[in-house]
C-alpha positions, 0 to 999 in steps of 0.5 A: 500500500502506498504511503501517500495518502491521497492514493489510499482509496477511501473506503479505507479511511475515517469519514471524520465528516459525521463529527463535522461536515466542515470548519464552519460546523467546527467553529460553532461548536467552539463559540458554544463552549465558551458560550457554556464557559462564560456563564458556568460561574453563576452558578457558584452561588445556586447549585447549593441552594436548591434541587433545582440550582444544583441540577442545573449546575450538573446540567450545564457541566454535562453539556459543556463536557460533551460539546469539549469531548467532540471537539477533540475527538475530532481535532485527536483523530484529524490530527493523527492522519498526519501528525506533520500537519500544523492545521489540527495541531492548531486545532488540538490546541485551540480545544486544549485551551477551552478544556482548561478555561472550562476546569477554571469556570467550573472549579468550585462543583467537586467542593459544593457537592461534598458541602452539601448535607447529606440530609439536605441531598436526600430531601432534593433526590426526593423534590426533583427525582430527575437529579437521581440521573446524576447520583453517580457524578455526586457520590463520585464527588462526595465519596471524597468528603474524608480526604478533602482538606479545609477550602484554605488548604486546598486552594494552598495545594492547588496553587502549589499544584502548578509546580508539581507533577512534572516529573514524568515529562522531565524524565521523558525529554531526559531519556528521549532527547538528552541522552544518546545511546550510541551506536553498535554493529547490527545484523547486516554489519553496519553501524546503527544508532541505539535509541530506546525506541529500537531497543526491544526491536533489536532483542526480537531478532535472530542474532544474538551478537546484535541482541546482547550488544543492544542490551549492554550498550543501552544499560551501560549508558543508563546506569552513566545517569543512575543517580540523576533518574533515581534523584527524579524518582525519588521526588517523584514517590515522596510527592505523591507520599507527601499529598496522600499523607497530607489527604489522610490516606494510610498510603499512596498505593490506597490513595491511588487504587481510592480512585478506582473505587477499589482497595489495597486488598485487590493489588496485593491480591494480584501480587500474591497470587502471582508469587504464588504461581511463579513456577509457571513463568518458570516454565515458559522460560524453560520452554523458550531456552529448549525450543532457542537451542541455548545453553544459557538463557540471557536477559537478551534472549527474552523477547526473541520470537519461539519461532518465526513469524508466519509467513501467510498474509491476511488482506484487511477483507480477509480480518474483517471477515475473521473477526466478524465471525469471533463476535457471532457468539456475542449475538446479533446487535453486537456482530452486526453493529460492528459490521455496519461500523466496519463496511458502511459508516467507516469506524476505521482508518485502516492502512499506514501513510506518512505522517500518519501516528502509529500503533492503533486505537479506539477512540470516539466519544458520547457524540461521534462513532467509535473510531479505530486507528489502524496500521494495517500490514496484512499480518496476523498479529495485525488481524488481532489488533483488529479483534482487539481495538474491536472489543474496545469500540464495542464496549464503547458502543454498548456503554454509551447506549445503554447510559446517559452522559454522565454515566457512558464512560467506563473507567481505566481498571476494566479498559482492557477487559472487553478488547482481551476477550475479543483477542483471546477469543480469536486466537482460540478459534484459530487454534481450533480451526486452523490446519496449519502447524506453522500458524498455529504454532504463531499464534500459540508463541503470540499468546504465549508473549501476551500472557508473560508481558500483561500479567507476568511482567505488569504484576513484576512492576506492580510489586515494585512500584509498591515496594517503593512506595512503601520504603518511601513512606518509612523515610528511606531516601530513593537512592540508585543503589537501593533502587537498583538492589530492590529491582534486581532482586524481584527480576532474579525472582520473576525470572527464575531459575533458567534465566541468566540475571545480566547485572545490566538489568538493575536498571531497567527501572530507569526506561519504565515511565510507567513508574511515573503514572501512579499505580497504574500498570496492575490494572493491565494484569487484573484486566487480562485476568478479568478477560481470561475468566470470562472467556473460559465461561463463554466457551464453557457455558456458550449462548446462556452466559452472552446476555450477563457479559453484554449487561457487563459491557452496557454498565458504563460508568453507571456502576463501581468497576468491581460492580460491572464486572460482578454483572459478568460474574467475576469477581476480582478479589477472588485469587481464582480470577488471576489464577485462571489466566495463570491456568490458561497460561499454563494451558498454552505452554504445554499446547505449544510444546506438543504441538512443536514437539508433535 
């Protein structure tokens, strides 16, 4: 496929026109934010008065949102066809700037809700029943009546907020832009730059010589700054510590989890039950070691494909087709939904161009599509994505359907739920009807790397992050050395017996920025987890389980995270969840090892 995409025929691209037929459609909706924007102070003073005041107040914030989410969603996927074009930069822009005036007009609603008695509330839910669609966003902001300091105090943090919080970018333009990694001699014997990007590329390939070179090359060159990102990552950790203390948190790991409406219990749930199950990764690693032909099992040698990639090519017609067949089990409006996304109303930008961002996505809002972003290259791995980002936009579909506005969004902890079980559940149809040993045997080695990225290696970086945390709040300082030695220690105990543990990787810490987000990669292992049990009862309970998952799918954000996924049956402070998917796991090493050996 070209990469001009001017030659991309266009039923292969976004129609970005049903968000706006033109600028002008654009512009008219950005004079009613700021028309929103502009009166939204006045209800400081009478959303507190009455049921009607406060109504109205959550009303106009209602609506200003979603006028502020299409008009990004618009300039985001514009924007992103070519990341080159200075028009939608602007655009992106000019909204990011109307999102912030609106936080700054609409600052006092979280502190009047918490005000509000709860005597008072009850007496207005009964007055004015239709407030009742709004007890969600209410509960969502008073629930933090207990960690909500004095007004004094709050408009102190908020003005110190301004200085805080950057130490993720900081690290980010340090890592990226500042430091030079160097070169060293790749496959075909020429020099070639090292950059963090090409880093894991560069393990995935066959040549070892280039592997171990990149890996030592990249590691020497962090540990040169280990006292810088470990300075950052302290300060960093004590910030975080310092508010969720100062809010009356018994930690920063609840102050966290607090936001996703579930407790500390559930995370350590997570990292329990994964120690527990260590053996099993063990084994993966055992099986790699075997399969590679190696003596000795490196650090280097982790990302290297069990074999090669399939050779076989999927057209986009031929995915479309695959995927449309695994969501048959979901029943009628959910197949053919997707269907009608896919082939009439274009939900997807399918094929690569330049300019264009890569990866891929689901996007969209309460007002538009659910858009996907596509990079399509005709590999299997690439029909999964579709099955994936699929899963995300049907979600989407059924959650803003079945929910009014305030309540369509699902939140970050079961994100990845409904995009693994559609990925999963391809891959299990694959295995059953494929007749090849060379696609099966990719699609086992995909899984396979699945299992060991989201719910291995995300629970190894969970357990960190929390064991610094912790050392943090009991007034030890975050130095390189004690960072290295406590990271060095869980990767020797996540890896295992049959892997080498290369001294260089006590610095891995430093190219994690997902260290800087706040408790967030645990969500990536109990979501795989949470995906993997329902996958097992769909294919064990088929038709009769479809109706519980798609009411799962329909909750929105109109129920807790751990309340929508119990309408699924599921779970999560039950260890069994995150042991099925150890279980499924255990499962695939030993089809693939019959299969390969077979």
């Amino acid at each position: 496929m070209t990469e001009n995409r001017a030659e991309i025929p266009e039923k292969y691209k976004w129609d970005l026109t049903a968000i706006y037929a033109d600028e002008a459609a654009f512009d008219a909706d950005c004079a009613r934010a700021k028309e929103l924007i502009a009166r939204f102070p006045a209800h400081e003073t009478t959303m507190t008065k009455s049921a009607e005041g406060l109504y109205s107040a959550l009303e106009d914030s209602t609506a200003l949102e979603r006028v502020i989410s299409k008009l990004f969603t618009y300039a985001q996927l514009a924007s992103d066809l070519d990341t080159s074009d200075n028009k939608y930069l602007a655009l992106t822009g000019k909204v990011m700037e109307l999102a912030n005036a609106a936080g700054v007009a609409s600052y006092f609603v979280s502190p009047a809700l918490i005000r509000i008695e709860d005597k008072v509330l009850e007496r207005w839910y009964a007055e004015l029943p239709a407030l009742r669609a709004y007890e969600r966003t209410i509960f969502g902001s008073r629930r933090y009546k207990k960690y909500t300091l004095s007004d004094e105090n709050e408009k102190l943090l908020s003005g110190l907020r301004r200085g805080m919080g950057s130490h993720s970018s900081i690290r980010s333009v340090f890592a990226n832009a500042d430091i030079d990694f160097g070169y060293i001699t790749g496959e075909d014997g020429k020099k070639v730059h090292l950059t963090d990007t090409n880093y894991v590329p560069f393990l995935m390939g066959t040549d070892r010589r280039v592997r171990r070179a990149a890996f030592k090359k990249l590691y020497a060159t962090y540990k040169q700054f280990g006292n810088t990102f470990a300075a950052l990552m302290n300060a960093y950790v004590k910030e975080r510590t310092t508010v969720s203390r100062q809010r009356g948190y018994d930690s920063s790991l609840q102050c966290s989890v607090f936001a996703d409406e579930v407790t500390p219990d559930i995370y350590n749930t997570l990292v329990e039950t994964v120690n527990r199950n260590l053996p099993v990764i063990y084994d993966y690693y055992k099986l790699k070691k075997e399969v590679l032909g190696l003596s000795k099992y490196h650090l280097y040698d982790i990302y290297t494909p069990l074999i090669a990639s399939c050779a076989k090519k999927y057209s986009y017609e031929e995915a479309v087709d695959m995927v449309l067949d695994t969501v048959k089990i979901f029943g009628d409006e959910y197949h053919d939904t997707l269907e009608a996304g896919i082939r009439n109303k274009k939900w997807i930008d399918v094929y690569p161009n330049r300019g264009k961002r890569g990866g891929a996505y689901s996007s969209g809002c309460y007002d538009t599509e659910p858009y996907m972003l596509l990079n399509y290259t005709d590999t299997l791995d690439d029909v999964s994505t579709l099955a994936h980002e699929s899963g995300h936009s049907m979600h989407s579909y059924f959650s803003r359907k079945a929910n009014t506005p305030q309540d369509s969004e699902y939140t970050i902890f079961v994100a990845e739920v409904a995009s693994t079980v559609n990925e999963l559940l391809f891959s299990h149809k694959m295995l059953r009807e494929s007749g090849s040993r060379e696609e099966k045997l990719s699609v086992l080695d995909q899984l396979l790397e699945t299992y060991k990225g989201t719910l291995f290696r995300q629970t190894m970086f969970a357990e960190f992050e929390r064991d610094i945390h912790a050392l943090s709040e009991a007034g030890e300082t975050l130095t390189k050395d004690l960072l290295c030695e406590k990271y060095y220690a869980i990767v020797k105990k996540y890896f295992g017996p049959a892997v080498v543990c290369d001294e260089e990787i006590a610095c891995e810490w430093m190219r994690i920025p997902h260290f800087y987000m706040f408790f967030y990669v645990y969500k990536y292992a109990t979501c795989i987890s949470a995906a993997s049990s329902i996958v097992k009862r769909i294919e064990n309970e088929g038709a009769a389980y479809i109706p519980q998952y798609i009411d799962f799918l329909r909750c929105g954000g109109s129920k807790s995270p751990l309340d929508s996924l119990k309408v699924a049956g599921i779970d999560m402070s039950d260890p069994a969840v995150i042991e099925d998917a150890i279980s499924d796991f255990a499962d695939t090493i030993k089809q693939f090892r019959e299969i390969y050996n077979g």
